[in-house]
N, C-alpha and C positions, 0 to 999 in steps of 0.2 A: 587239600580242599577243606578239608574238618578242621586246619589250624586257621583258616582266611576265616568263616566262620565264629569260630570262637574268638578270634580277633574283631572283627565285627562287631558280635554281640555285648564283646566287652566295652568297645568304646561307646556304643549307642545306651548302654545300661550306669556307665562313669557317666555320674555328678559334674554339673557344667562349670568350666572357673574358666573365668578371663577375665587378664589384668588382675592377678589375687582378691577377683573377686569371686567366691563360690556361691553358688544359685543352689535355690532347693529343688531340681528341677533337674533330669536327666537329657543327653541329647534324642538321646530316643523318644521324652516326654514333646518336648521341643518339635519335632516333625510329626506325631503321632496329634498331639494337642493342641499343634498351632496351625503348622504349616501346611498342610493336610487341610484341615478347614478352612484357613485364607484364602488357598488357591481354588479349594470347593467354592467358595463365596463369592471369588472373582468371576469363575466363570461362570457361572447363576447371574450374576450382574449383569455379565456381557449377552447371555442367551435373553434375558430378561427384557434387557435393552431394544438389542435386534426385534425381537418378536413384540413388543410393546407398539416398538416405532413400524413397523410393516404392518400392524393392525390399524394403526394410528392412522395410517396414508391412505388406508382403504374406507375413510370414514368418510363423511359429510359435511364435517366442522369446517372451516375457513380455516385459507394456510397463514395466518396469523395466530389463531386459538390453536393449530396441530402444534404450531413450535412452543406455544407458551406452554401446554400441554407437557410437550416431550421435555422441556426443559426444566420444570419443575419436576415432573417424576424423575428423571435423573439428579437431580439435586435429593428427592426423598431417599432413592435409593443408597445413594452414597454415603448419608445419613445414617441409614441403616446397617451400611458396612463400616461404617467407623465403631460404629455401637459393639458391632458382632468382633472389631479387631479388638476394643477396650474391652469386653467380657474374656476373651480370649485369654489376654496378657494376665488378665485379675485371675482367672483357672489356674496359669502356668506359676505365678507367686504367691496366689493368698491370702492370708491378711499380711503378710511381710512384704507388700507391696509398697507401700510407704517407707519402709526402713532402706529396701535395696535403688527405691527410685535417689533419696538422699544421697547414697552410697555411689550412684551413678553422674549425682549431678556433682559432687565434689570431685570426681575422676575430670571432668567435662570441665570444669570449672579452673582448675591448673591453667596459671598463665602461661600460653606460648613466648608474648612478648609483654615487655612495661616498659612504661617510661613513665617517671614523673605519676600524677595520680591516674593514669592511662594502663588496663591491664586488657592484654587483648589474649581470650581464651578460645576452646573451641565454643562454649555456649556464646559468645561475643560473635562469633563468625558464623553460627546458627541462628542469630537474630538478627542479623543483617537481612536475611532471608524476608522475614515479616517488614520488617520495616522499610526497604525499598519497594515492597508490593504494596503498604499502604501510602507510600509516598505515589507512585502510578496512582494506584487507584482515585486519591484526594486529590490528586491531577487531573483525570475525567472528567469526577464528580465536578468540580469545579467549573469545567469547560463546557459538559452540559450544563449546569445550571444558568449557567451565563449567555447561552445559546436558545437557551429555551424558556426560560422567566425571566433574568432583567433585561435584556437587549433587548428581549423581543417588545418591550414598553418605551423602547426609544424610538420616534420614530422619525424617518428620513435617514437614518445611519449608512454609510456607503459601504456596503458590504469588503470591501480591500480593509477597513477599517476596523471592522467589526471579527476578519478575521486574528487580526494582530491584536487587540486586546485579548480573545480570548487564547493565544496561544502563550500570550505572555501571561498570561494570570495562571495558566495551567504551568508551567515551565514555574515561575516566582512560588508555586503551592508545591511542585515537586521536590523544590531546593529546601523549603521552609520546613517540610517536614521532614526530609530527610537531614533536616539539620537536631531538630528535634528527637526523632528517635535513635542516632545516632549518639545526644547528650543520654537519654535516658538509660540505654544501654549499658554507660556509664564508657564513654571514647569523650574522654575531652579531646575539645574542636583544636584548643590552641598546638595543642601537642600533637592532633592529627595535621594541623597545616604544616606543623615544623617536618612531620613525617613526608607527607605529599612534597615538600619542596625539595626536600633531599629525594627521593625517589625520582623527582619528575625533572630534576638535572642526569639524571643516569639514563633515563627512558624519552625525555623530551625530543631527541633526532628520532628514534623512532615512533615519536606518535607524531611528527609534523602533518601531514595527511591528518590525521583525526583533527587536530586542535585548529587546523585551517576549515575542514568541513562543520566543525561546531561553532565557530565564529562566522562561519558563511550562512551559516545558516539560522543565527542572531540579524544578518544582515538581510536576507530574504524575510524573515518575520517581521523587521520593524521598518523597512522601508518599501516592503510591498511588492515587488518586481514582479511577481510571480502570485498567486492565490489558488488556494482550494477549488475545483472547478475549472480555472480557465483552460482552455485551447491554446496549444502555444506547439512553436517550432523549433527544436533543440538539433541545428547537425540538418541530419537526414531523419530524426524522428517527431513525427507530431502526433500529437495527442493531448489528452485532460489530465489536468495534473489531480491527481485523486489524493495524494497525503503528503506534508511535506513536514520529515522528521529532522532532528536536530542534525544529522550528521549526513542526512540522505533526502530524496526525493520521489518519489513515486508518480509515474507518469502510466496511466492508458493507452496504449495506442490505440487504431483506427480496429487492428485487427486482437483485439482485447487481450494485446500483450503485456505485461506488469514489467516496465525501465526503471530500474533502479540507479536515478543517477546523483555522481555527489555533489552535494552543493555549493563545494567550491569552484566546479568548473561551471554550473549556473551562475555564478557572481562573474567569471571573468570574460563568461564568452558570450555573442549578444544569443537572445533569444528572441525570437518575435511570439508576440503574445497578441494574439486574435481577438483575446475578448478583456485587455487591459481595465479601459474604462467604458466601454461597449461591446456588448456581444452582435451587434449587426455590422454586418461588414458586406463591402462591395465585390461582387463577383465578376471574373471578365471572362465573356466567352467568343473567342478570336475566330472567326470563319473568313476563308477562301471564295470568292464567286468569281466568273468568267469575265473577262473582257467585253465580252457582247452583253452583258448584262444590265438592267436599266440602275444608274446609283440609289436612284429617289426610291426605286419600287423598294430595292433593298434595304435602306433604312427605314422605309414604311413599314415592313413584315418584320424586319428584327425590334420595332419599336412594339408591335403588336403583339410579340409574342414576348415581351420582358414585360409585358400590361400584364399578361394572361398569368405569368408564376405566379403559383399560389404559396411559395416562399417568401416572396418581396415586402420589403416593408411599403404601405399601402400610400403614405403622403411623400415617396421619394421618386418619382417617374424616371424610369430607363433612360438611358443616353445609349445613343451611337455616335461611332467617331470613324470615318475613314482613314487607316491609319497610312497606308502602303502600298504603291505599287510594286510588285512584284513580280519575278520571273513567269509564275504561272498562270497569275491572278491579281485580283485587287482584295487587297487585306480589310476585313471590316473586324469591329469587337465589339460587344452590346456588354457595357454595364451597369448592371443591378443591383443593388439596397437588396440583403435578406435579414430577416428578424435576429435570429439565429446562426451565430457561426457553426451550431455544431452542423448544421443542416447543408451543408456545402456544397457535400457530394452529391446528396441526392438534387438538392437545386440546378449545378449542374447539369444533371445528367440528365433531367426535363427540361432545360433549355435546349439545350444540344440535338434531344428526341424533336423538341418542338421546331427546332430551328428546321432541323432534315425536313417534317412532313409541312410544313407553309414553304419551302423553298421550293417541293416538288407539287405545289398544288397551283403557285406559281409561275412554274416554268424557268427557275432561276437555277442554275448551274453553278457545281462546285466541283475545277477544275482538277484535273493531275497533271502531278508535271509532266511537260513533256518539250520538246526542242522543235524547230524548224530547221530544216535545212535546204538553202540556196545553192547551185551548185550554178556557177557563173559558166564555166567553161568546160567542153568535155575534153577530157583529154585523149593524146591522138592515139594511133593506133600503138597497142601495146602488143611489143614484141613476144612473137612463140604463140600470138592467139590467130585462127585462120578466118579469113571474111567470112 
């Protein structure tokens, strides 16, 4: 036990090296001086958080000012632990802070690969990191700006329209920049194409799926079939389409389930789309009444009560149609103009209500099936039954 120990105490009290590089700085410093206090600092963060935000909820402010609120003091906060990690690191080296960061970025700096004036390091593959975050980002920025200051100064723009410029201007600023800090990093492009073409003959059967959903999904942006918002019928799923990404799709359902579907089976299979170039769509609602039933009175109550939905659009009047006699009954259907597709169900399901109490205030009957039967002849006496 005294030798585990003394083995211990020796390694945490040896001077730190890695990669022949030695640190003035023990491992015992190292836990004692850093890590010890980061993870204090974290969880001060986290406790700080919590408790901020539960104070926060129980205020009076509007839940717009709560978030704006809680989102900038977590942005302070984290501020401040960046602050506490950079004091940290400057305690654990010194002023030899500068000497060993060189010393680090020339290890980091060794070319993995080259070609040509192309040197790809691990600092190269560490700034890939920034640079596709600011390509997103300038991607947003972009798409809000265009969303919310110049379009919104054009006026009459057909929203299916307005969506595909801005997603192609966001998309055209992702590539731009990412073509940009990419050169700056120092990856020439020409040498990275030549890379990508030989790679993407070795991987091309395996990404078919990707490269058909990102072309399908060039086709859904620039020809419209589908938009931000509409109501639409995929299969057996309907819902609003809520984002559609380059390789994918995002659909709400009814029961505010998130469908992830991919865009190339939107290109090939139909879709019905409810609110294409209008969101008012016709509703039909099919009822049953009785054979003894008056036609006229019937089309008079179901015309009365597709007046009364307070869904309808106001200058499109209800139609009935007799469509069918049938085995139990005579088939009517009242169809109705609503403003809004997304309002269907509930429209629906006030016609339906409406339909039931005018029909019985009426007197008008909605049959169940049921059969007649004639029995022409009795048959004679059957054998083994006694008079």
């Amino acid at each position: 036990m005294d030798e585990m120990w003394k083995a211990l105490i020796t390694f945490l009290s040896k001077p730190l090296s890695i990669g022949g590089l030695d640190f003035p700085f023990t491992v015992g410093d190292v836990i004692l001086s850093f890590l010890i206090p980061l993870v204090g600092a974290v969880l001060l963060y986290r406790v700080l958080s919590f408790v901020f935000a539960r104070l926060l909820q129980r205020s009076s402010f509007k839940e717009e000012t709560k978030r704006r609120i809680l989102r900038w003091t977590r942005r302070s906060l984290r501020v401040v632990f960046g602050l506490l990690a950079f004091f940290l690191i400057f305690g654990l080296f010194g002023t030899r802070l500068g000497e060993y960061l060189g010393k680090i970025y020339a290890v980091l700096n060794e070319p993995l690969y080259s070609t040509g004036d192309t040197r790809i390091s691990l600092i190269t593959l560490i700034l890939l990191i920034p640079v596709f975050y600011a390509a997103t980002v300038s991607g947003n920025l972009m798409r809000r700006m265009l969303e919310h200051s110049i379009l919104q100064r054009v006026k009459g723009m057909d929203p299916s329209r307005r969506f595909t410029l801005v997603n192609l201007a966001r998309y055209l600023t992702i590539v731009f920049v990412s073509l940009v800090g990419l050169s700056f990093i120092g990856i020439n492009l020409s040498s990275l194409m030549v890379l990508l073409g030989v790679l993407g003959l070795g991987i091309g059967f395996g990404l078919q799926s990707v490269v058909a959903n990102f072309f399908a999904g060039l086709i859904i942006i620039s020809t419209r079939p589908i938009k931000e918002g509409d109501r639409i019928l995929f299969g057996d799923i309907e819902g609003t389409v809520h984002e559609i990404r380059m390789l994918t799709t995002v659909v709400n359902t009814l029961f505010n389930e998130s469908i992830i579907l991919p865009n190339s089976k939107i290109v090939q299979e139909a879709v019905y789309n409810f609110s294409h170039y209008d969101r008012r769509v016709v509703l039909r609602n099919p009822v049953q009444v009785s054979y003894k039933s008056d036609v006229r009175l019937v089309e008079k109550v179901l015309l009365e009560v597709g007046e009364r939905c307070p869904y309808r659009v106001k200058n499109r009047p209800p139609v009935v149609y007799l469509n069918s006699f049938d085995d139990s009954g005579i088939t009517f259907t009242l169809y109705t103009w609503i403003s809004n597709v997304d309002e269907k169900y509930p429209a629906r399901s006030w016609i339906n209500f409406a339909i039931w109490e005018a029909f019985k205030a009426n007197g008008i009957e909605i049959p169940y099936p049921q059969r007649d039967v004639y029995i022409h002849k009795l048959p004679g006496k059957i054998e083994g039954m006694e008079e």
